[in-house]
CHARMM-style PDB file with segment names, atoms N, HN, CA, C and O in Angstrom:
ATOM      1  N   UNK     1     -81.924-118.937   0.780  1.00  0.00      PROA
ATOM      2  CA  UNK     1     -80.648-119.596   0.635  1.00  0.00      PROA
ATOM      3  C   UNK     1     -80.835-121.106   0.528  1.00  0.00      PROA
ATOM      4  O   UNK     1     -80.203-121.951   1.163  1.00  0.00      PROA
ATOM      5  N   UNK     2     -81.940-121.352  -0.503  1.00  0.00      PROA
ATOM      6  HN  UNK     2     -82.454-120.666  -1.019  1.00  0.00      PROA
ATOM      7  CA  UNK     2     -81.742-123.202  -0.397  1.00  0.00      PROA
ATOM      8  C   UNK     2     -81.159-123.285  -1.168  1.00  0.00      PROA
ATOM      9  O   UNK     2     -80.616-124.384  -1.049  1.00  0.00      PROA
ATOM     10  N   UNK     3     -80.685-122.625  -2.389  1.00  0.00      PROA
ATOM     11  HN  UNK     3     -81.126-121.733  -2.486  1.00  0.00      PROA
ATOM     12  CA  UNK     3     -79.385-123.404  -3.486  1.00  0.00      PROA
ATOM     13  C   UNK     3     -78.506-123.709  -3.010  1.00  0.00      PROA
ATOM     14  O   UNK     3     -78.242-123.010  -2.032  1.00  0.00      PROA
ATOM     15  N   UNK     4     -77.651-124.682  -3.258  1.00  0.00      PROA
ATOM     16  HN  UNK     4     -77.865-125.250  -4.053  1.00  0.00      PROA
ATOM     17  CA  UNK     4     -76.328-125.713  -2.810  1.00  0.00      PROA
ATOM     18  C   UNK     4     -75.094-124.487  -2.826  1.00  0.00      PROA
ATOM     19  O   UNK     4     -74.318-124.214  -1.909  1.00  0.00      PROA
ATOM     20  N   UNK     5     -75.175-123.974  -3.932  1.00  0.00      PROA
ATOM     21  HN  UNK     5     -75.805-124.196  -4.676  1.00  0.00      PROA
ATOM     22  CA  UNK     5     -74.273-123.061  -4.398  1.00  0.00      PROA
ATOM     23  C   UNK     5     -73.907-121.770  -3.522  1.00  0.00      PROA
ATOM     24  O   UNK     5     -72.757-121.425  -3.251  1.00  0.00      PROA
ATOM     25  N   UNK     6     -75.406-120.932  -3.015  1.00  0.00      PROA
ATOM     26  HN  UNK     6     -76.341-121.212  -3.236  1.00  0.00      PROA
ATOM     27  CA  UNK     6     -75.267-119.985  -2.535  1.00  0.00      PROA
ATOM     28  C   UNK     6     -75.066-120.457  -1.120  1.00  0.00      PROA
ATOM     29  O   UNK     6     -74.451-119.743  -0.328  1.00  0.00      PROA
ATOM     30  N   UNK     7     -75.506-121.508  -0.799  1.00  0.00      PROA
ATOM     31  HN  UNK     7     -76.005-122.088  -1.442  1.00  0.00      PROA
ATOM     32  CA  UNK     7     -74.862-121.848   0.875  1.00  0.00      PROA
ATOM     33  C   UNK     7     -73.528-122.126   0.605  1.00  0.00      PROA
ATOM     34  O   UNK     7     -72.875-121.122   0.890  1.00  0.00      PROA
ATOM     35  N   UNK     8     -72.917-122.893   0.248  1.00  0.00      PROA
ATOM     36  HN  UNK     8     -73.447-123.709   0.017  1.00  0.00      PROA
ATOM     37  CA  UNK     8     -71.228-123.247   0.186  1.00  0.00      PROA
ATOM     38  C   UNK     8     -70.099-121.486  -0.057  1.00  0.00      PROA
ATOM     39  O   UNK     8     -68.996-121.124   0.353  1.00  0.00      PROA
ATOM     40  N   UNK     9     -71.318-120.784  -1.035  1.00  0.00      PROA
ATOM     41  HN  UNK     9     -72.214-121.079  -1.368  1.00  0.00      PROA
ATOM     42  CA  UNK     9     -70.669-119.303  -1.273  1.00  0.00      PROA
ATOM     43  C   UNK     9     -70.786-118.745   0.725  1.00  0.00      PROA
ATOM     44  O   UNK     9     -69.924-118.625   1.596  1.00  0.00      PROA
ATOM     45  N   UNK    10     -71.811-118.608   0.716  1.00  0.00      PROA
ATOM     46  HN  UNK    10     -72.511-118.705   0.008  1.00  0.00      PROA
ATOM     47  CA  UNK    10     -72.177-117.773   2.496  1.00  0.00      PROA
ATOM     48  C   UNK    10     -70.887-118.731   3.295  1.00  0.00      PROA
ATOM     49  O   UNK    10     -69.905-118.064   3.623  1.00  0.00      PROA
ATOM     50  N   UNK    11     -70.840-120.312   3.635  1.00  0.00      PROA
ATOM     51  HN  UNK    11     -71.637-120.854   3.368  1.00  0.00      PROA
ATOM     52  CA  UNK    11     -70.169-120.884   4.260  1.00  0.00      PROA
ATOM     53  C   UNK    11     -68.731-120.094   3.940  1.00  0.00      PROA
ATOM     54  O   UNK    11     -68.040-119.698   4.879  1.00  0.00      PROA
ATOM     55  N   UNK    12     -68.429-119.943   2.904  1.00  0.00      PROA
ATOM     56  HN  UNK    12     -68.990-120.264   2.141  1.00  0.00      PROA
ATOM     57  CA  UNK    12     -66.923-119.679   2.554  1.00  0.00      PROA
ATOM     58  C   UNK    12     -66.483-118.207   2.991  1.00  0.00      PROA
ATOM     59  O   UNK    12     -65.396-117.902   3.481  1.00  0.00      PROA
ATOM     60  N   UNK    13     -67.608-117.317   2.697  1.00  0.00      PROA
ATOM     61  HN  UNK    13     -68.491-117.565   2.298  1.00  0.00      PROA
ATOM     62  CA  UNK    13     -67.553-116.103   3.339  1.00  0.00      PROA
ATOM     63  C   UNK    13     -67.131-116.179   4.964  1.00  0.00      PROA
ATOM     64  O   UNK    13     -66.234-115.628   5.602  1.00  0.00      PROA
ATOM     65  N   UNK    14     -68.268-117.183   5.361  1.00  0.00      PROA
ATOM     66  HN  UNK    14     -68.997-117.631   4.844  1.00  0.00      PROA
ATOM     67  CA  UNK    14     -68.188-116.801   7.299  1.00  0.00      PROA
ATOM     68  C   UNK    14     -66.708-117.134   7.654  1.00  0.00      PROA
ATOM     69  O   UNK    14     -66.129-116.579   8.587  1.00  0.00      PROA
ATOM     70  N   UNK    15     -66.072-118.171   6.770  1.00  0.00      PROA
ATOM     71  HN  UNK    15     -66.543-118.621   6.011  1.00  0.00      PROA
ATOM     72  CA  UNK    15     -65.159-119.137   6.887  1.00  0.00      PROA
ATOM     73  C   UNK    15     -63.567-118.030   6.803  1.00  0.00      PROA
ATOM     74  O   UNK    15     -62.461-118.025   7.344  1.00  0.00      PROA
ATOM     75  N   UNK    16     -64.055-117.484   6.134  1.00  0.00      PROA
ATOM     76  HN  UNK    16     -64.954-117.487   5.695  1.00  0.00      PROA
ATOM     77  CA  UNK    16     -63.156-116.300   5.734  1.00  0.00      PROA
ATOM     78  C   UNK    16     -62.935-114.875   6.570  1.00  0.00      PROA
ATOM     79  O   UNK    16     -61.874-114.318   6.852  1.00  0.00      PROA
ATOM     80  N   UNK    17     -64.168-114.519   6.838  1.00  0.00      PROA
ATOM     81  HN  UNK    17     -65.030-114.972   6.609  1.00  0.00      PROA
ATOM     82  CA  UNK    17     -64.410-113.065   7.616  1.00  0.00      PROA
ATOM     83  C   UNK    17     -64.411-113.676   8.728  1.00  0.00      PROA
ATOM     84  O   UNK    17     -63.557-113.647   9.614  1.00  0.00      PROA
ATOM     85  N   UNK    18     -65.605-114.365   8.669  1.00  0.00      PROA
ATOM     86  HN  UNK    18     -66.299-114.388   7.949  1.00  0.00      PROA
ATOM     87  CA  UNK    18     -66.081-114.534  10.071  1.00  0.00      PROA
ATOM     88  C   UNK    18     -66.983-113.739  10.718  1.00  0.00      PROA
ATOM     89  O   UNK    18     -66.911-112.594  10.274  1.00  0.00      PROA
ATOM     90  N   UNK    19     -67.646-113.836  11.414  1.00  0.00      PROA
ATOM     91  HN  UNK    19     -67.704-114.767  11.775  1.00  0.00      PROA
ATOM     92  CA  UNK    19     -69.121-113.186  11.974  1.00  0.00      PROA
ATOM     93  C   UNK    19     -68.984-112.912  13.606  1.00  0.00      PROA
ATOM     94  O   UNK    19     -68.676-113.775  14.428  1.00  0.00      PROA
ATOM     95  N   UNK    20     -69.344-111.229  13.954  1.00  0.00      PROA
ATOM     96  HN  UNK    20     -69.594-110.527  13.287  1.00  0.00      PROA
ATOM     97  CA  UNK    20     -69.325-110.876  14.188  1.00  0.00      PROA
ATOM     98  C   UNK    20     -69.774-111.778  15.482  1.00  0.00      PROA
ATOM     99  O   UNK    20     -70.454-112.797  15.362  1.00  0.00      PROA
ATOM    100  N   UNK    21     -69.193-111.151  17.025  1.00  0.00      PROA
ATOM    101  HN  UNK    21     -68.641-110.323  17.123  1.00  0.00      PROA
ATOM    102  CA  UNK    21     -69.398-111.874  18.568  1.00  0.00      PROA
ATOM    103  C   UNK    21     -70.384-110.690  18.781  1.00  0.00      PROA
ATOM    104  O   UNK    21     -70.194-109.566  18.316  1.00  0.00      PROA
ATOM    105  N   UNK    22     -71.444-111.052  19.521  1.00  0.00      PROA
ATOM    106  HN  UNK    22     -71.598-111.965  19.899  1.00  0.00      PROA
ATOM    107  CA  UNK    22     -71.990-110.602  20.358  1.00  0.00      PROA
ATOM    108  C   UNK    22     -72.197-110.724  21.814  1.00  0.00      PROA
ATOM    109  O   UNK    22     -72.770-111.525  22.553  1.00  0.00      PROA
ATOM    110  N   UNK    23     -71.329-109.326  21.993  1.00  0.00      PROA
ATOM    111  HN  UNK    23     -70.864-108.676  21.392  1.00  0.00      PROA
ATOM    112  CA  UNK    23     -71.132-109.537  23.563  1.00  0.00      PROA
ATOM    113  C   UNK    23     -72.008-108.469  24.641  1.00  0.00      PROA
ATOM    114  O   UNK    23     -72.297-107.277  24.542  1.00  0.00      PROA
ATOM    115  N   UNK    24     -72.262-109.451  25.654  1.00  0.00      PROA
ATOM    116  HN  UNK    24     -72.028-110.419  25.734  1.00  0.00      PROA
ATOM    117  CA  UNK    24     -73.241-108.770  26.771  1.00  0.00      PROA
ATOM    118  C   UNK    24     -72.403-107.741  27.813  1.00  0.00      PROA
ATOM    119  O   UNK    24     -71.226-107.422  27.647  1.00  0.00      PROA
ATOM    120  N   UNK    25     -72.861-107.502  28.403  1.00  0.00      PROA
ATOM    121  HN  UNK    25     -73.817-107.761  28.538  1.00  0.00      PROA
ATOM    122  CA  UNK    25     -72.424-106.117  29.203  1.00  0.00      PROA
ATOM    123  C   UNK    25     -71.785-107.137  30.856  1.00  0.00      PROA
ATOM    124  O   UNK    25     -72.619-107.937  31.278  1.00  0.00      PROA
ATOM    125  N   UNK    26     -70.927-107.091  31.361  1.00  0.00      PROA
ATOM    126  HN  UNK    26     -70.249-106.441  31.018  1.00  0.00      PROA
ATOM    127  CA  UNK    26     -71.105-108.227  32.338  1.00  0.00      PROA
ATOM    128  C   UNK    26     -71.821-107.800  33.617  1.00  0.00      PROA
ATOM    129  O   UNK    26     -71.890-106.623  33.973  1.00  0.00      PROA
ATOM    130  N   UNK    27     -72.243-108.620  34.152  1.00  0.00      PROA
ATOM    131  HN  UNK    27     -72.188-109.575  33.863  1.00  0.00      PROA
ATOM    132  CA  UNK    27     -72.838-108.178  35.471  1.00  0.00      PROA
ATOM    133  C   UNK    27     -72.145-107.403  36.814  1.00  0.00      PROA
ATOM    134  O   UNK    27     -71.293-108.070  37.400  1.00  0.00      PROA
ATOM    135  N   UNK    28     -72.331-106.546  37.154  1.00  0.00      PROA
ATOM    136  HN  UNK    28     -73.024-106.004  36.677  1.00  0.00      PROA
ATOM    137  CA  UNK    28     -71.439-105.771  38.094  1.00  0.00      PROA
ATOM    138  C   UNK    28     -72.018-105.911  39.607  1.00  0.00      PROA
ATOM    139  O   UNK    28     -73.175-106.327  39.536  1.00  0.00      PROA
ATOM    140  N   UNK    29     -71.525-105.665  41.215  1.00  0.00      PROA
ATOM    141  HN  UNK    29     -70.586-105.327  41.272  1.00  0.00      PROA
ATOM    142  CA  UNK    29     -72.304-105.771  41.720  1.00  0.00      PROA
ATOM    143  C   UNK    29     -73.382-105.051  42.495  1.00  0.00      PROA
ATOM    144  O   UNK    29     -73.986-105.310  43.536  1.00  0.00      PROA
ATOM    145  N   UNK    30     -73.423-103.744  41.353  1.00  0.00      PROA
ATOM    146  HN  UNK    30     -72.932-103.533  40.507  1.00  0.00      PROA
ATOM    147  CA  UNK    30     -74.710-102.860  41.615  1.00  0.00      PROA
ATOM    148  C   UNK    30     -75.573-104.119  40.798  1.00  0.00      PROA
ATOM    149  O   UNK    30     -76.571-104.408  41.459  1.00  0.00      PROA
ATOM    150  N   UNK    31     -75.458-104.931  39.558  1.00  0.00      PROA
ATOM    151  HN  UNK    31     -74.648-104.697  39.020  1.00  0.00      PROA
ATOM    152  CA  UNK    31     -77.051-105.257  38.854  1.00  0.00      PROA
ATOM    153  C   UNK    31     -76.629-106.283  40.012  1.00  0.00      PROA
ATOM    154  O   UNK    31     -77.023-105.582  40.944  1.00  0.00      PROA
ATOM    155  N   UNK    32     -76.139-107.380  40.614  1.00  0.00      PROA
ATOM    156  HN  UNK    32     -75.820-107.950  39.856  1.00  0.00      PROA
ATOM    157  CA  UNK    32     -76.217-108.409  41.354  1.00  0.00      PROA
ATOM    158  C   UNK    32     -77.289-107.579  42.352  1.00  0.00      PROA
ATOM    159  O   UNK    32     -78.477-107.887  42.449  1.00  0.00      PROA
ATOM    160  N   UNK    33     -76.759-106.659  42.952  1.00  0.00      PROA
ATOM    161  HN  UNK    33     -75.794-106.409  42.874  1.00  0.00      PROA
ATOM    162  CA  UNK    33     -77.546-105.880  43.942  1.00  0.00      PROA
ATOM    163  C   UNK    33     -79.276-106.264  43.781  1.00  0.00      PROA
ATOM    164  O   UNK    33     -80.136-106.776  44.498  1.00  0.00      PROA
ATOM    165  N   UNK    34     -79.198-105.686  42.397  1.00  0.00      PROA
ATOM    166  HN  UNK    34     -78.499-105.271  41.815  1.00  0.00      PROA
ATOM    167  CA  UNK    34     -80.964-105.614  41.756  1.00  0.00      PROA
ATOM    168  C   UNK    34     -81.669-106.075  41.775  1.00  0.00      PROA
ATOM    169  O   UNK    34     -82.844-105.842  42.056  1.00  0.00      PROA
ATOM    170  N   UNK    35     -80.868-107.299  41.317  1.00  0.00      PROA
ATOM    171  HN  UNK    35     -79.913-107.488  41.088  1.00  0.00      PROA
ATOM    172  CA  UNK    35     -81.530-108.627  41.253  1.00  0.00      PROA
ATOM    173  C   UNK    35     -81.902-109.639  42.163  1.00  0.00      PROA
ATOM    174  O   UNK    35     -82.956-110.275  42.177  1.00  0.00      PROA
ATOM    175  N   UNK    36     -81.029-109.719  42.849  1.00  0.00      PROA
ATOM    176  HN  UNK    36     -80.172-109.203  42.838  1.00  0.00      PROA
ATOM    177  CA  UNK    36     -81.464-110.025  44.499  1.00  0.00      PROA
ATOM    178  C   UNK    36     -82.664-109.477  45.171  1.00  0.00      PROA
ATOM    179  O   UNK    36     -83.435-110.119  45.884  1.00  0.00      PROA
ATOM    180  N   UNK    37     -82.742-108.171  44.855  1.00  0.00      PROA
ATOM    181  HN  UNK    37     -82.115-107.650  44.276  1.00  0.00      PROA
ATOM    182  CA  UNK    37     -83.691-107.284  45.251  1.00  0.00      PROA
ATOM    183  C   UNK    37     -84.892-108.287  44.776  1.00  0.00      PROA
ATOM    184  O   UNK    37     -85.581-108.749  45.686  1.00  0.00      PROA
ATOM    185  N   UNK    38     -85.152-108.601  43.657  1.00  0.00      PROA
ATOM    186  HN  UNK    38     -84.592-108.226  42.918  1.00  0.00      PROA
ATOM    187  CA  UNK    38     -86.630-108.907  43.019  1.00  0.00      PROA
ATOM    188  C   UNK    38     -87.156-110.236  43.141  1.00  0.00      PROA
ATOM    189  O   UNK    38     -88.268-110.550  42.718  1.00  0.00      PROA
ATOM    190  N   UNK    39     -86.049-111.329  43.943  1.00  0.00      PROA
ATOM    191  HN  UNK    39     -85.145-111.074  44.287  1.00  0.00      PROA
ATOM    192  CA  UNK    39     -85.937-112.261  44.532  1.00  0.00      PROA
ATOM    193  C   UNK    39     -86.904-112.191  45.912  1.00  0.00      PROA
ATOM    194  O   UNK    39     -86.694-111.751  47.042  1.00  0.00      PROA
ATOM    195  N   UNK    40     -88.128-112.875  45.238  1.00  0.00      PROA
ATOM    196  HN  UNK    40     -88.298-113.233  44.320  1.00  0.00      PROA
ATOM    197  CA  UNK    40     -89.206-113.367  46.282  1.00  0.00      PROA
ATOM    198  C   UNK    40     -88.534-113.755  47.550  1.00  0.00      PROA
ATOM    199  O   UNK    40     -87.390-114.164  47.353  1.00  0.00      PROA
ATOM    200  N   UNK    41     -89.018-113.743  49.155  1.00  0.00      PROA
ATOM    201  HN  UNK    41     -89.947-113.411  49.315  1.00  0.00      PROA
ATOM    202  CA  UNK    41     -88.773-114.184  49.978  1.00  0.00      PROA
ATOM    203  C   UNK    41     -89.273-115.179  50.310  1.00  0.00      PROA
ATOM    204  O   UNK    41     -90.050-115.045  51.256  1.00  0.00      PROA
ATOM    205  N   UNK    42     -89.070-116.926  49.623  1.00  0.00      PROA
ATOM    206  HN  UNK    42     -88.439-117.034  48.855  1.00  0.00      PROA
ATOM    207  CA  UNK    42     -89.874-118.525  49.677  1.00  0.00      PROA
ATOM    208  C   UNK    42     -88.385-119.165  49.753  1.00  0.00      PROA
ATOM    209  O   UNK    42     -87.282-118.619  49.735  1.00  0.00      PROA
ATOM    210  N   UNK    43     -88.712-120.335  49.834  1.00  0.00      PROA
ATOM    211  HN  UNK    43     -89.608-120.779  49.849  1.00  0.00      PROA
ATOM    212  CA  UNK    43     -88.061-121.272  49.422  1.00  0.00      PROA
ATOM    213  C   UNK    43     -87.399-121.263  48.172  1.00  0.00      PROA
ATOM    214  O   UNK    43     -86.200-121.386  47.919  1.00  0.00      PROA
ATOM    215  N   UNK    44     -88.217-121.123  47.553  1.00  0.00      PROA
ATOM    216  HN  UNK    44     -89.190-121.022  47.759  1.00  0.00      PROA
ATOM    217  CA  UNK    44     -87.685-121.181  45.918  1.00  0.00      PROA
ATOM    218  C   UNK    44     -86.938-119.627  45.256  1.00  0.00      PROA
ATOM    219  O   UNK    44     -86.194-119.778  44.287  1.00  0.00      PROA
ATOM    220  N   UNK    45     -87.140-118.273  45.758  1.00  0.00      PROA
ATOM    221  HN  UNK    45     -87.745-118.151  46.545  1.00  0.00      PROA
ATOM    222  CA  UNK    45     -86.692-117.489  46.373  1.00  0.00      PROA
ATOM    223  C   UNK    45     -84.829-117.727  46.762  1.00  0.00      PROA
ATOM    224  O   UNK    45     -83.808-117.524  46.105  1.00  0.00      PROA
ATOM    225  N   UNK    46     -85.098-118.252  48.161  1.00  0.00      PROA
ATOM    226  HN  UNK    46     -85.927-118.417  48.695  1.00  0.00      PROA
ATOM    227  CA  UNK    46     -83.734-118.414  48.766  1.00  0.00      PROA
ATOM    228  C   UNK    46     -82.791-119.368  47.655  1.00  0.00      PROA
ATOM    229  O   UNK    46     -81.586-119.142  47.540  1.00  0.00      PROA
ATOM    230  N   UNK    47     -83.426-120.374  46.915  1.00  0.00      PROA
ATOM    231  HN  UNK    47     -84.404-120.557  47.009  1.00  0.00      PROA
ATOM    232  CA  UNK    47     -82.401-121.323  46.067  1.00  0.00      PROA
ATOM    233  C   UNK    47     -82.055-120.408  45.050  1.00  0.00      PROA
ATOM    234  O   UNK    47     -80.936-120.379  44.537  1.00  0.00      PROA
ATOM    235  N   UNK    48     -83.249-119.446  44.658  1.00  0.00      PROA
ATOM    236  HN  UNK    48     -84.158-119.469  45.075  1.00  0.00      PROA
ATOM    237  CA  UNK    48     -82.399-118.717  43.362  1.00  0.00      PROA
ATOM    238  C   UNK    48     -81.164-117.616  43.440  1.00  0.00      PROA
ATOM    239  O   UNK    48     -80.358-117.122  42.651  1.00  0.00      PROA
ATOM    240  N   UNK    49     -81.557-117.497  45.173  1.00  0.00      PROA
ATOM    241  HN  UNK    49     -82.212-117.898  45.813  1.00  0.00      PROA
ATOM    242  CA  UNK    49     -80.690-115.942  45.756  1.00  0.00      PROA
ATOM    243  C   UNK    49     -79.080-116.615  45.775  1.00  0.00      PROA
ATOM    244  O   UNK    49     -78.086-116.094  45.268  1.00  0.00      PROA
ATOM    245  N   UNK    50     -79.148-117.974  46.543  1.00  0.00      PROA
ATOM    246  HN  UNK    50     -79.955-118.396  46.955  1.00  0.00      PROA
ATOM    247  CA  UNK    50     -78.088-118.473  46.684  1.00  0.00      PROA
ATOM    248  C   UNK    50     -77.190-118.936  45.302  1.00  0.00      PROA
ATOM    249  O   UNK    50     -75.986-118.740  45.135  1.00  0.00      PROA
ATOM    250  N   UNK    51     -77.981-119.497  44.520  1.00  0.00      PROA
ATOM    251  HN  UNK    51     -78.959-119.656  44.655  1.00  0.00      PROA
ATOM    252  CA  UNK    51     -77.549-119.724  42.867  1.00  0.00      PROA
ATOM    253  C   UNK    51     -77.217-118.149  42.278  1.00  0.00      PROA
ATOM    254  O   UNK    51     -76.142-117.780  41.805  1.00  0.00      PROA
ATOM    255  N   UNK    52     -77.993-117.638  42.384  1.00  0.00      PROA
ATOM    256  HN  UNK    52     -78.866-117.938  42.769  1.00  0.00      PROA
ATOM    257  CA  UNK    52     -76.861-115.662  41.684  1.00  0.00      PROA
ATOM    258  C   UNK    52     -75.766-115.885  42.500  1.00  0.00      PROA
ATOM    259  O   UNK    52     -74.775-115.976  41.775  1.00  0.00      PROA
ATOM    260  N   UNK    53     -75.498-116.007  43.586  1.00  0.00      PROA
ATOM    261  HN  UNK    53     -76.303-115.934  44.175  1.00  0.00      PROA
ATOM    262  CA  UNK    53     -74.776-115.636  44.936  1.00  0.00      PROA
ATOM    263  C   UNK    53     -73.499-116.318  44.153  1.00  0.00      PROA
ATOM    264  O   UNK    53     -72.565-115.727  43.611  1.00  0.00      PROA
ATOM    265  N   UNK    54     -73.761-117.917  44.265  1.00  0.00      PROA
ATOM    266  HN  UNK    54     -74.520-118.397  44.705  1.00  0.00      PROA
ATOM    267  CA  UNK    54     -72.807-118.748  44.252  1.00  0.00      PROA
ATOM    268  C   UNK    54     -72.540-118.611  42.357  1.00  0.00      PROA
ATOM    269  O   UNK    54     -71.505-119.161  41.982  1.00  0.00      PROA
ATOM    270  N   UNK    55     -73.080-118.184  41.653  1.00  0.00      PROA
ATOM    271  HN  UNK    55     -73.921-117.737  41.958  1.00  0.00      PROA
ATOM    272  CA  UNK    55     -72.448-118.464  40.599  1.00  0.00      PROA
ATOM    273  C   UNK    55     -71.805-116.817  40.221  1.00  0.00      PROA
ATOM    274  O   UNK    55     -70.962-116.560  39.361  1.00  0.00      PROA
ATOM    275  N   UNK    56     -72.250-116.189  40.821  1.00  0.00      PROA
ATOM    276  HN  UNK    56     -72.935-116.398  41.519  1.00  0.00      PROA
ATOM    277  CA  UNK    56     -71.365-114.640  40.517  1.00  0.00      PROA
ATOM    278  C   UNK    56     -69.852-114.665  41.285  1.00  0.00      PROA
ATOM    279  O   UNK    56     -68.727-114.479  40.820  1.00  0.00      PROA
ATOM    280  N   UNK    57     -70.197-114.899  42.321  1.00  0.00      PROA
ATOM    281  HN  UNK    57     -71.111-115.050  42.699  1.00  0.00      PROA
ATOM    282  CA  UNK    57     -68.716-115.607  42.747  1.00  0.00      PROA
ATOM    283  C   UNK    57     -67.672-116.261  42.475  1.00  0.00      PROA
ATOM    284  O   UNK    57     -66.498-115.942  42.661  1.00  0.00      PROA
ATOM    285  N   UNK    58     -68.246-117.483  41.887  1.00  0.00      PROA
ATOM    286  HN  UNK    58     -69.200-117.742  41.736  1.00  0.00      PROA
ATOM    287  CA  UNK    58     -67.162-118.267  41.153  1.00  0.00      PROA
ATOM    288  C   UNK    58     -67.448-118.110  39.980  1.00  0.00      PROA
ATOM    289  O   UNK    58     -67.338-119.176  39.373  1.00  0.00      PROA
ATOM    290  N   UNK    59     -67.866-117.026  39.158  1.00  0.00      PROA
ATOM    291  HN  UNK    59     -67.954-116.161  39.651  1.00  0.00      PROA
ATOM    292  CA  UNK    59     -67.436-116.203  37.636  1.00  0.00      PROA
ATOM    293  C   UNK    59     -67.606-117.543  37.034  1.00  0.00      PROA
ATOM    294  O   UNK    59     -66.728-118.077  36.355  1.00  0.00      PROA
ATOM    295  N   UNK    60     -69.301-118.328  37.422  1.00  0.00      PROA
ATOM    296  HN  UNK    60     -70.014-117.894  37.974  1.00  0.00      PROA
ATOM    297  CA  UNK    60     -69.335-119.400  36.414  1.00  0.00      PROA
ATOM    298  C   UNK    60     -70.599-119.369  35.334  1.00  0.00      PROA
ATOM    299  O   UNK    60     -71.683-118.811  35.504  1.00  0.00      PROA
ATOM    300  N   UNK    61     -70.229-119.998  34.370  1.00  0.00      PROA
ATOM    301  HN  UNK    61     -69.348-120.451  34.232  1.00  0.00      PROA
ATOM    302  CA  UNK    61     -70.808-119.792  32.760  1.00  0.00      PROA
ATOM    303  C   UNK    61     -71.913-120.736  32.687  1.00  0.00      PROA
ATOM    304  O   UNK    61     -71.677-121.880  33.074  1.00  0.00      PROA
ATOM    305  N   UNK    62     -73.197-120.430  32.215  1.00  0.00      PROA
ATOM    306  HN  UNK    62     -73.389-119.500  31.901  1.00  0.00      PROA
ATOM    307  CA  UNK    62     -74.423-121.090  32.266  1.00  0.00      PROA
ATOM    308  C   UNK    62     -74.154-122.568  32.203  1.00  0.00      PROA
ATOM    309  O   UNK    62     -74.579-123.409  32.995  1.00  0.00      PROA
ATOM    310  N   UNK    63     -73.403-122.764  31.173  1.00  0.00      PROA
ATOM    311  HN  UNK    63     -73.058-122.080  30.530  1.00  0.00      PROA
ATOM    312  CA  UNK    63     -72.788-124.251  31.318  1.00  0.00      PROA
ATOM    313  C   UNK    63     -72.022-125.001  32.300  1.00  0.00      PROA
ATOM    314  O   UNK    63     -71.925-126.196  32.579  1.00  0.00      PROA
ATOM    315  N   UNK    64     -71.511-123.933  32.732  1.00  0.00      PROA
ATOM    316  HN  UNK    64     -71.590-122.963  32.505  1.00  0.00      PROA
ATOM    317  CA  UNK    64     -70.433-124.389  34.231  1.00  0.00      PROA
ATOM    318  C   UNK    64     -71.587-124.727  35.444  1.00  0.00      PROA
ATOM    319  O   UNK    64     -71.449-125.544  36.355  1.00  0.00      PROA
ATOM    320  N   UNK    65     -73.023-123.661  35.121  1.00  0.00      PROA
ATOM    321  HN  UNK    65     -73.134-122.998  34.380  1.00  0.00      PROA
ATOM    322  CA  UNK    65     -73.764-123.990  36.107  1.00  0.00      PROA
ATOM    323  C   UNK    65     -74.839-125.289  36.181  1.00  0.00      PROA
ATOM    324  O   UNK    65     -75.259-125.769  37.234  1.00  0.00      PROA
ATOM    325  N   UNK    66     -75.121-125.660  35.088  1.00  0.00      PROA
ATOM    326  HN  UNK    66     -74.780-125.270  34.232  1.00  0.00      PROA
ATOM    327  CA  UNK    66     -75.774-126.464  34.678  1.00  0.00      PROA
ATOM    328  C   UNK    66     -74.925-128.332  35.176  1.00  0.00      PROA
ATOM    329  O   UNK    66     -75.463-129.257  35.784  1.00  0.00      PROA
ATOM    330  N   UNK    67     -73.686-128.259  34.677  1.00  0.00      PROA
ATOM    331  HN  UNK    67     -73.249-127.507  34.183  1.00  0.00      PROA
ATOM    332  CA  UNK    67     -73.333-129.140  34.683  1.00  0.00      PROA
ATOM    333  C   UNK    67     -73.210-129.302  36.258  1.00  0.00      PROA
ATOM    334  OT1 UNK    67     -72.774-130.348  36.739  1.00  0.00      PROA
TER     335      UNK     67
END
């Protein structure tokens, strides 16, 4: 797709249809369960247990967690 032409054609398509979401399965708290489970017992361990903990809770978005 390096011609000018056939990208502005694809752009106009997506622009039009639109492309398909891909969506994940959400986390329930049997996988929270799991995952905790595989959570080393360290320091670094406890920060990640508490980060699932605290971000499954407040239903926050990689970006919500980051920031």
């Amino acid at each position: 797709m390096k011609h000018a032409v056939v990208k502005e054609v694809w752009a106009g398509i997506r622009r039009t249809i639109g492309t398909a979401q891909t969506t994940k399965a959400a986390a329930t708290t049997d996988y929270l369960k799991l995952m905790l489970a595989q959570v080393p017992v360290t320091l670094t361990g406890l920060r990640d247990r508490s980060l699932l903990l605290l971000t499954f809770a407040g239903a926050l978005r990689r970006s919500e967690i980051v920031a």
